[in-house]
C-alpha positions, 0 to 999 in steps of 0.5 A: 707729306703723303704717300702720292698715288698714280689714281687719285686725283693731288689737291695742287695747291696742298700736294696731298691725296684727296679723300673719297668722302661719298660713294654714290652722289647723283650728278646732272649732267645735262637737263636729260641726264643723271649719273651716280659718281664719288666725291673726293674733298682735300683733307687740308683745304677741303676743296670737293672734286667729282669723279668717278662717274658710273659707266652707265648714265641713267637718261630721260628718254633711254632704257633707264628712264624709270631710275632717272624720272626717281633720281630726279625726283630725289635731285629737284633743282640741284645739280649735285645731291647725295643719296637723300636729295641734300645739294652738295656745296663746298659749305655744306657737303652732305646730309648726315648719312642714316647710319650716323643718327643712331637712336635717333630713328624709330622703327615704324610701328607695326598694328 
């Protein structure tokens, strides 16, 4: 078994840590309000928590209206997505993150 720790959250049923898995995933807390959070998943079961939520939420009629009316936009529908808009659900965690596509990107072309 691992290491336990006092911060991070112990998947019962496993006993083991989870993991953070992403940084920054948008989260609708309410149809007027979005925050940026992590999302931690068991490495054994792979159950997804979130957590972490940022101190400051970005609201539709508050100071940072302009970051929510973007955010919004990214989300769509969803109640959790990750930087790029992809819902994360326990089947499908995430869009595959930039910089793992390598080559695959071609820079834009420049006349």
């Amino acid at each position: 078994m691992s290491s336990l720790s006092q911060h991070t959250p112990i998947c019962v049923p496993c006993q083991l840590n989870y993991r953070c898995e992403l940084n920054g995933v948008l989260v609708r807390l309410d149809p007027d309000t979005i925050t940026a959070a992590d999302l931690y998943q068991c490495p054994s079961c792979g159950h997804q928590i979130v957590r972490g939520f940022a101190q400051r939420a970005m609201e539709r009629h508050g100071l940072h209206q302009a970051m929510f009316v973007l955010a919004e936009a990214v989300m769509g529908l969803a109640t959790i997505t990750d930087r790029l808009g992809c819902p994360i659900t326990q089947s499908q965690p995430a869009c595959i993150p930039i910089e793992d596509v390598g080559d695959t990107i071609e820079p834009p072309h420049r006349y």
